[in-house]
C-alpha positions in Angstrom: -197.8 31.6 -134.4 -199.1 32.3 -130.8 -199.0 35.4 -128.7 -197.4 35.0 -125.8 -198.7 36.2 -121.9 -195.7 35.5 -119.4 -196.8 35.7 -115.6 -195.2 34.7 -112.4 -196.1 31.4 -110.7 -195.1 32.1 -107.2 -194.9 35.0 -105.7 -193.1 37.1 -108.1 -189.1 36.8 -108.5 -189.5 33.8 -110.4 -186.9 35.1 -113.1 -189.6 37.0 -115.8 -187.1 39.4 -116.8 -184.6 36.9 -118.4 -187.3 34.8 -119.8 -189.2 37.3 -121.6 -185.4 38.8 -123.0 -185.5 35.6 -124.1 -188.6 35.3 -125.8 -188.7 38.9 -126.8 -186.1 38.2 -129.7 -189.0 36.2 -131.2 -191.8 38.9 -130.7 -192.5 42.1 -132.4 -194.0 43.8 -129.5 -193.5 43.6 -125.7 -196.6 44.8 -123.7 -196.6 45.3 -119.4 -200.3 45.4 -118.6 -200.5 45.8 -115.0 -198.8 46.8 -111.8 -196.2 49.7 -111.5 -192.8 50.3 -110.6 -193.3 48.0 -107.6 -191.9 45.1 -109.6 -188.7 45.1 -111.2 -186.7 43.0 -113.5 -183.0 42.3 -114.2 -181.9 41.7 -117.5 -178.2 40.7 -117.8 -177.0 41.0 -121.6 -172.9 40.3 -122.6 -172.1 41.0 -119.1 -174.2 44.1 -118.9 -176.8 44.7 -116.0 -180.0 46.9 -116.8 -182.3 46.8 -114.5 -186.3 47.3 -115.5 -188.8 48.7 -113.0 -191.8 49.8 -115.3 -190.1 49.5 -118.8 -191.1 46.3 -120.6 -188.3 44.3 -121.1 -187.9 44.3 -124.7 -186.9 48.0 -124.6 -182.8 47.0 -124.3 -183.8 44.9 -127.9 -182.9 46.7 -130.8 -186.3 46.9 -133.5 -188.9 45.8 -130.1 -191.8 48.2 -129.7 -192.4 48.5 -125.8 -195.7 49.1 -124.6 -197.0 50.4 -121.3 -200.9 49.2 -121.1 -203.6 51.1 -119.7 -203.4 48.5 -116.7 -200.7 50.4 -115.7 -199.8 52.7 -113.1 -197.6 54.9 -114.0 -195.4 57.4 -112.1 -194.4 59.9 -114.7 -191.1 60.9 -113.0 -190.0 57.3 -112.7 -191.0 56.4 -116.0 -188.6 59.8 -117.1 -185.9 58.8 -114.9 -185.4 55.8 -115.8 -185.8 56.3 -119.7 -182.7 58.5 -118.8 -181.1 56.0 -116.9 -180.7 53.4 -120.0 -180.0 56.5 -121.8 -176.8 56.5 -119.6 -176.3 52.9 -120.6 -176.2 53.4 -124.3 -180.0 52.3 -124.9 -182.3 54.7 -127.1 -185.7 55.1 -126.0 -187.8 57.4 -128.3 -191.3 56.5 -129.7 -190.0 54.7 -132.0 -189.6 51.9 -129.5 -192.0 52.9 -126.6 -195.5 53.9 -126.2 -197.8 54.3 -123.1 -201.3 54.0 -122.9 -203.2 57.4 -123.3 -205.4 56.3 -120.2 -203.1 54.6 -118.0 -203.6 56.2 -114.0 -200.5 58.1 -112.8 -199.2 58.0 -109.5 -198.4 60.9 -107.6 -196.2 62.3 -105.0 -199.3 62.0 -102.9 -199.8 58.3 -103.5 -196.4 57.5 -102.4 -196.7 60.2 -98.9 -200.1 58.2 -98.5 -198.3 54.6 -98.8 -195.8 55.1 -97.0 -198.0 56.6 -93.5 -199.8 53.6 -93.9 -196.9 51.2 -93.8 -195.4 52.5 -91.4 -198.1 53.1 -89.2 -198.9 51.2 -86.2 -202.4 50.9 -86.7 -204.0 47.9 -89.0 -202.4 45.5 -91.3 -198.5 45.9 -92.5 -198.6 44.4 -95.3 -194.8 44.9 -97.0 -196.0 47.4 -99.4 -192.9 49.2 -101.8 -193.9 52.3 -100.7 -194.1 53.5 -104.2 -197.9 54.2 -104.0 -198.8 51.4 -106.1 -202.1 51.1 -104.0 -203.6 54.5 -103.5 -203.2 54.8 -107.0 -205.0 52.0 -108.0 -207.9 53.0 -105.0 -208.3 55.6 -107.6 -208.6 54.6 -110.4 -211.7 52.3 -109.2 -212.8 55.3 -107.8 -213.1 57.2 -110.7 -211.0 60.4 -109.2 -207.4 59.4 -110.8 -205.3 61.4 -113.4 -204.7 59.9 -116.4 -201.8 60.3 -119.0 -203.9 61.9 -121.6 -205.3 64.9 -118.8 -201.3 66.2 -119.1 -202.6 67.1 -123.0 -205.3 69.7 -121.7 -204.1 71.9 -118.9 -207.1 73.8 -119.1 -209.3 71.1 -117.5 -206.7 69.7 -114.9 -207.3 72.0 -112.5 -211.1 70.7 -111.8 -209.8 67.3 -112.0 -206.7 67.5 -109.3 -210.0 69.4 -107.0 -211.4 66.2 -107.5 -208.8 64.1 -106.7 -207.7 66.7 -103.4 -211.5 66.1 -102.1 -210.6 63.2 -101.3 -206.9 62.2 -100.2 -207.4 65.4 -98.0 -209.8 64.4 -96.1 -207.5 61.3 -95.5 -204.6 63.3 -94.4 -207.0 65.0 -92.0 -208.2 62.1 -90.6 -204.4 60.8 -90.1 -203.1 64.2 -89.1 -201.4 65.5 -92.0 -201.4 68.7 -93.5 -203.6 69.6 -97.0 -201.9 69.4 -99.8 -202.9 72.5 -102.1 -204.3 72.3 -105.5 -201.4 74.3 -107.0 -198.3 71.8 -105.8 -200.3 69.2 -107.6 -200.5 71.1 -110.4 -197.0 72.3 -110.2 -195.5 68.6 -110.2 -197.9 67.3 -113.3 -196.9 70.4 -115.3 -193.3 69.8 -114.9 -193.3 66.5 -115.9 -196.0 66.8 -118.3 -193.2 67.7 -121.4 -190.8 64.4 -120.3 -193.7 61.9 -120.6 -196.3 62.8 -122.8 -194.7 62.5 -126.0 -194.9 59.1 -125.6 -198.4 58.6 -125.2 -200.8 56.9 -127.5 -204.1 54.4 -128.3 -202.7 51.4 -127.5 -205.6 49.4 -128.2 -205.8 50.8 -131.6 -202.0 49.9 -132.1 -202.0 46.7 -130.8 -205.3 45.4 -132.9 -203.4 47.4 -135.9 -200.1 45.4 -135.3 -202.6 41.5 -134.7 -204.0 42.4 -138.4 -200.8 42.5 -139.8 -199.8 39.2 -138.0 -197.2 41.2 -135.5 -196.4 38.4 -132.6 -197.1 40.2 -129.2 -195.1 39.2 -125.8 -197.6 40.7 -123.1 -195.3 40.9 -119.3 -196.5 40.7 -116.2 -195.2 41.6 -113.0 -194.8 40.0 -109.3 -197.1 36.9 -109.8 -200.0 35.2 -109.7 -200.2 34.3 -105.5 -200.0 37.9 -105.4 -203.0 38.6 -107.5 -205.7 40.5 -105.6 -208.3 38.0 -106.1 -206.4 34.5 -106.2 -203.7 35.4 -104.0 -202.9 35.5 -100.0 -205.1 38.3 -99.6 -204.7 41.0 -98.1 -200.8 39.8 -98.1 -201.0 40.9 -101.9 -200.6 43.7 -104.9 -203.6 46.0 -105.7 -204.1 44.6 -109.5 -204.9 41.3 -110.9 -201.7 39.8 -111.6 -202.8 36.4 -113.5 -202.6 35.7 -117.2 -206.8 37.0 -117.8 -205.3 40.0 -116.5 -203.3 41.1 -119.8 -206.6 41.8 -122.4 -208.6 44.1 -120.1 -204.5 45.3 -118.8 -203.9 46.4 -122.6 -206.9 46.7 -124.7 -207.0 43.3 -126.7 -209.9 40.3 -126.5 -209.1 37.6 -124.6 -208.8 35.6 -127.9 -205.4 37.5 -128.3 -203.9 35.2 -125.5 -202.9 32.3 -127.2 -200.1 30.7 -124.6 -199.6 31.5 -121.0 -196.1 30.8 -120.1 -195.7 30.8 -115.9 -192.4 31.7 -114.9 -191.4 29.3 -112.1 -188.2 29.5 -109.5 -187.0 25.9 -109.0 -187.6 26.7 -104.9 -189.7 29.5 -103.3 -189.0 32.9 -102.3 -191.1 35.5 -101.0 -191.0 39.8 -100.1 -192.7 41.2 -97.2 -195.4 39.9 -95.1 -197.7 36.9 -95.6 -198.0 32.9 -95.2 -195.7 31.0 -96.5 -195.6 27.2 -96.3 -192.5 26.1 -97.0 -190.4 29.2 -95.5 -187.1 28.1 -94.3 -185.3 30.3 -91.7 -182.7 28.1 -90.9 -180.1 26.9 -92.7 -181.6 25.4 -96.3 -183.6 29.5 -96.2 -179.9 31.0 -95.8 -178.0 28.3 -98.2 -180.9 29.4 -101.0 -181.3 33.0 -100.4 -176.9 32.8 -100.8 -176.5 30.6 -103.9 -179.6 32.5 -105.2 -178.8 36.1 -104.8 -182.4 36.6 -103.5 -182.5 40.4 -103.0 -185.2 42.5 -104.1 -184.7 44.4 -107.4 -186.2 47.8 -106.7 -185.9 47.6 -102.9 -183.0 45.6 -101.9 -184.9 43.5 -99.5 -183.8 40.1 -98.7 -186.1 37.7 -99.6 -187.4 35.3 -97.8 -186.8 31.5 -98.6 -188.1 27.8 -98.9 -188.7 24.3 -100.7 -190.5 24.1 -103.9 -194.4 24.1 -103.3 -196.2 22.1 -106.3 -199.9 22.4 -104.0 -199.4 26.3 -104.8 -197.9 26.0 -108.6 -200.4 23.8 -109.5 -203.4 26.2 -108.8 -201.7 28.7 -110.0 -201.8 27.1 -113.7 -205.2 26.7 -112.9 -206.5 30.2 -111.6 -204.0 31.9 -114.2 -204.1 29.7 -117.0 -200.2 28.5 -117.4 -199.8 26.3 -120.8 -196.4 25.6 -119.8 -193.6 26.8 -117.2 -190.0 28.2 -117.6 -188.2 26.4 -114.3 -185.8 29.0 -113.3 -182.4 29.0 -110.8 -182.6 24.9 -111.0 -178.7 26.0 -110.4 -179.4 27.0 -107.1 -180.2 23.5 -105.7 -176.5 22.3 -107.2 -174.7 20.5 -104.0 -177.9 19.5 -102.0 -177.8 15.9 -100.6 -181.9 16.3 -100.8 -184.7 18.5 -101.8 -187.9 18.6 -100.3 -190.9 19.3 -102.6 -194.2 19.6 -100.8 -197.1 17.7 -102.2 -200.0 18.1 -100.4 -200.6 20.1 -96.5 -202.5 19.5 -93.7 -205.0 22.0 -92.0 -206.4 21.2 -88.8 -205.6 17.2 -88.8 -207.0 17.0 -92.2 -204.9 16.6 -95.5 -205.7 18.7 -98.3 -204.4 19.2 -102.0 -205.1 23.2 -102.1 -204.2 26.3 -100.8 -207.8 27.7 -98.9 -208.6 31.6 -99.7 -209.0 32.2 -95.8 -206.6 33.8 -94.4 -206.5 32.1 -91.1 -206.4 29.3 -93.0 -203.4 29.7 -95.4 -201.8 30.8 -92.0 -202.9 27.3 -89.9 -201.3 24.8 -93.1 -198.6 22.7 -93.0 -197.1 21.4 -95.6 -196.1 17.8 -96.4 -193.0 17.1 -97.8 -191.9 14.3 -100.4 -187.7 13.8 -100.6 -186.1 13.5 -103.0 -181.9 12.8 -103.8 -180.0 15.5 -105.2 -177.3 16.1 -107.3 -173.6 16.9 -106.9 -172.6 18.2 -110.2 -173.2 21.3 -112.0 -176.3 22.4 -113.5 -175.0 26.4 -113.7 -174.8 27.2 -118.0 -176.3 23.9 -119.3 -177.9 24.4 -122.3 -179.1 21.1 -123.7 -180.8 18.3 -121.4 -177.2 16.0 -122.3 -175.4 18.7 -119.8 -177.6 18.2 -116.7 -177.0 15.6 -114.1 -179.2 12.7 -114.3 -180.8 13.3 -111.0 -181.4 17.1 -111.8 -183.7 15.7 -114.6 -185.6 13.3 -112.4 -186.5 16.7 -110.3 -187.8 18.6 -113.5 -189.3 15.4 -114.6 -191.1 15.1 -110.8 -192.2 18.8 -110.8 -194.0 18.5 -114.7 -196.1 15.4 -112.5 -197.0 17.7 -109.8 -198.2 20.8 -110.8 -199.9 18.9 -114.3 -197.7 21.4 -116.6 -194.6 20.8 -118.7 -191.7 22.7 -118.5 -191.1 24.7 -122.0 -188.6 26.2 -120.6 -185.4 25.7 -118.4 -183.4 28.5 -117.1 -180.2 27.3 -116.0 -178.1 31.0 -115.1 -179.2 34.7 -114.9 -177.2 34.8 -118.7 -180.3 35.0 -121.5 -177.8 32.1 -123.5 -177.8 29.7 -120.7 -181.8 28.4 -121.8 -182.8 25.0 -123.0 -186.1 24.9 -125.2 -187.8 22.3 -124.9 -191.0 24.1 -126.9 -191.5 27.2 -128.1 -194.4 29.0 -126.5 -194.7 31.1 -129.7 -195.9 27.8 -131.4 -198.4 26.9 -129.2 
């Protein structure tokens, strides 16, 4: 039996939160190991909507253990909140059923203040942030000033460590005309929250290598995906953490030998949130018919997403840069009714074809991307859950997509209900 690391293909939305519901009835353990409450995740089970922002997935599974790595950044009042918000929907988290990693970076109201000047600034780069101070966080953790989870446990030494921490985002706010912020209102907001958060804290790569002796299958989540990785995606139009597969030992405290499958969750078009190139963007009407049929509105921020054709160039280095086994193909519902679907195969960049998304910015601005066509289907793909119930043109286009991007589908989503999935191998057995 395999362990199991689920990432996003595209540029996150592909779907992850069904999919790893899914696969989470398999696994004993469901691990996030990087990014925060910047990503979020929808999980819709017997009619019932929860929706997941930093929370693994498997935490609505009765008998799951949920794990927040240390790859995490974690806002301790968000985590609390929502903890209390599936409370309110009849779900019981306790340790029993959730741990965090001891040394996982919080974020603070600071990070957020600091975010959101810089978004909204005129100066430099907008880069469609969340404005949850994902980034500042992460600025520092690398360098070296950030709380951690376990510093709640020993008040006595916080105080030099938030002085630490003030030396520097203070002189930021001078530099961008803000006001200090004083040691005490750091230390007010960590005490408070200290007592809501901290009994959940633990080793988690003692736990996990405890729970790979006794043969305990582990589900390890990512968030957004892997074009939004900060090395291998459309920098700087990308997250502040590494977001493919490689991403989930260092993320959570296992060897890479612990990775046995990397499943990459894949939408059946493209969508993407905030700024940034995007090849096949649509803003006429195929971008409005697929941002309609598709629901395509951001989970934690309500944004509308923006829309376009399936790219296979960017999927298949993806599954290279990220190591995808296999993909789940998600909302192939959405295409239902289209007379044809475009798939781009290849782009060109300055009069010359090429098979590959280039790192440079300019670059990934300047391509163009060329297009095969392909017939589609009139009947109804929505709830098919064996390969008998979709049209025969539906599975030419699965068929066509496994060629192009040099992966087979495992798995084929077919609604947002966790039921409405058709195995074709399970990624828990290799």
């Amino acid at each position: 039996m395999a362990n199991v690391v689920v990432v996003g293909s595209q540029w996150g939305d592909e779907g992850k939160g069904k999919i790893v519901d899914w696969l989470s009835e398999r696994a004993d353990i469901v691990v996030r190991f990087q990014g925060g409450h910047n990503a979020g995740h929808t999980l819709v089970i017997d009619g019932v909507s929860y929706k997941l922002s930093l929370l693994p997935s498997g935490v609505v599974r009765p008998g799951k253990m949920s794990v927040i790595g240390n790859g995490v950044v974690v806002d301790p009042v968000a985590l609390a909140d929502e903890i209390e918000n599936l409370r309110g929907q009849g779900v019981e988290v306790t340790r029993d059923n959730l741990r965090v990693a001891e040394n996982a970076p919080l974020i603070l109201s600071l990070h957020r203040e600091l975010d959101v000047t810089r978004e909204t600034s005129n100066a430099g780069t907008r880069l469609g942030t969340t404005k949850r101070g994902i980034g500042p966080a992460y600025e520092d953790k690398v360098g070296r000033r950030a709380i951690r989870l376990m510093d709640l446990a020993n008040p006595d030494t916080l105080p030099a460590k938030v002085d630490r921490l003030l030396a520097h985002h203070n002189a930021l706010r001078r530099g961008l005309g803000q006001g200090e912020i004083e040691r005490d209102q750091v230390l007010s907001e960590l005490y408070a929250v200290a007592p809501r958060v901290l009994p959940f804290a633990d080793t988690v790569w003692r736990l996990l290598d405890g729970a790979r002796r006794d043969g305990k299958l582990i589900l390890f989540e990512g968030a957004q995906g892997a074009l939004l990785d900060v090395d291998h995606g459309t920098y700087p139009y990308v997250t502040s953490s590494n977001t493919v597969a490689g991403q989930a030992a260092s993320g959570s405290g296992v060897g890479p030998g612990a990775l046995d499958y990397g499943l990459g969750i894949t939408k059946a078009y493209t969508t993407r949130v905030g700024e940034g190139p995007f090849p096949t963007e649509d803003t006429g009407e195929i971008g409005n018919y697929l941002g309609t049929r598709g629901k395509e509105f951001g989970t934690v921020t309500g944004r509308k997403r923006r829309c376009g054709w399936f790219d296979a160039v960017l999927v298949r280095q993806t599954i290279k840069t990220s190591g995808i086994d296999g993909i789940a193909l998600t909302k192939l519902d959405v295409l239902d009714g289209l007379e044809t679907i475009r798939i781009a195969v290849r782009y060109r960049l300055d009069g010359q074809e090429i098979d590959y998304f280039p790192a440079s910015e300019g670059a990934q601005a300047r391509v163009e991307p060329i297009y095969e066509e392909m017939k589609g289907w009139r009947d109804s793909t929505a709830g098919a859950r064996t390969w008998n119930d979709l049209p025969a043109q539906a599975v030419k286009y699965v068929r066509h997509v496994e060629e192009l991007i040099g992966a087979p589908v495992a798995l084929l989503s077919t609604s947002p209900e966790r039921d409405d999935t058709i195995l074709v191998h399970d990624p828990f057995h290799g």
